[in-house]
N, C-alpha and C positions, 0 to 999 in steps of 0.2 A: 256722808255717803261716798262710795268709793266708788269707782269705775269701772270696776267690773260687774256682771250682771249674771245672778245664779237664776237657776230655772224656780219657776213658779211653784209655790206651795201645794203639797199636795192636798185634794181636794178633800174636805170632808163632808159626811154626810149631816146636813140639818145643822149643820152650828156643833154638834156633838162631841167634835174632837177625833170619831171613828172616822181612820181615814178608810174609805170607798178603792176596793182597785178600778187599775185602770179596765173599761168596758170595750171589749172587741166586736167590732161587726160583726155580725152571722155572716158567714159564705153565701154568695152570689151564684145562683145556678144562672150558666149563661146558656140563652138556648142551643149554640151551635154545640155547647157539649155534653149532645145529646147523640144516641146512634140513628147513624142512617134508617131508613125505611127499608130500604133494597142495598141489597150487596154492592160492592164496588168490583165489579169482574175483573176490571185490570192490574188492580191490587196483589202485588204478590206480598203473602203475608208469612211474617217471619215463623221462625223453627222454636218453640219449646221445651222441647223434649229435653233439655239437659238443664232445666231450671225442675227445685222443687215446689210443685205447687200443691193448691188444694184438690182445685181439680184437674180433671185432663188436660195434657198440653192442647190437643188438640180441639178441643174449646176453644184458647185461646186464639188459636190460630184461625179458627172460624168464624170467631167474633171478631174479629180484627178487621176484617171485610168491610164490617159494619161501623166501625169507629170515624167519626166526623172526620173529615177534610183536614184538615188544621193537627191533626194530631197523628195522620201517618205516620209523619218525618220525627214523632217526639221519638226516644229511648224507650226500649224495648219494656225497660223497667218501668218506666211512665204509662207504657201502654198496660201492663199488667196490672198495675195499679189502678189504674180507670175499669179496666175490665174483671176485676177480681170485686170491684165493691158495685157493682154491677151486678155482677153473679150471687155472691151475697144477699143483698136486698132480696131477687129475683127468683132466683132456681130454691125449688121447694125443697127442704132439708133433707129428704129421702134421696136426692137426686146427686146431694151435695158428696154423697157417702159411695155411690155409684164407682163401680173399681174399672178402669179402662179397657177395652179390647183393642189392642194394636195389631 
């Protein structure tokens, strides 16, 4: 035996030979990253209008009010991403297709 030490075999299923991939935890919904109940008034919330998105920039900008504590301070593109698959799930297809008034 030699002194050095390689990683453990990969795992197979039942003695079979087929090796098994490796299994990833499902995602953790944590509850703070959930949206507020009530707006956060003092919240000034950022500009979209020069990003393309699905929906209105200013969706965004008014759901952003609502976005957990913890997640003001994240990147704008952070925020869009919590709030686009949000909207997603949420806002009924018909609404999705909705063309802006500026």
């Amino acid at each position: 035996m030699s002194g050095d030490r390689r990683g453990s075999p990969p795992v197979t299923g039942g003695g079979n030979g087929v090796v098994e991939p490796e299994k990833k935890p499902a995602p953790v919904i944590v509850p703070s990253q959930r949206l507020r109940l009530h707006a956060n008034k003092d919240h000034m919330p950022e500009s979209y209008e020069d990003l393309q998105l699905d929906f209105c920039p200013s969706i965004f900008s008014s759901l952003e009010k609502y976005l957990p504590p913890n997640m003001l301070h994240d990147s704008r593109e952070e925020k869009v991403k919590f709030m686009r698959d949000i909207l997603l799930k949420y806002l009924p297809h018909g609404e999705r297709t909705r063309v802006c008034s500026n």
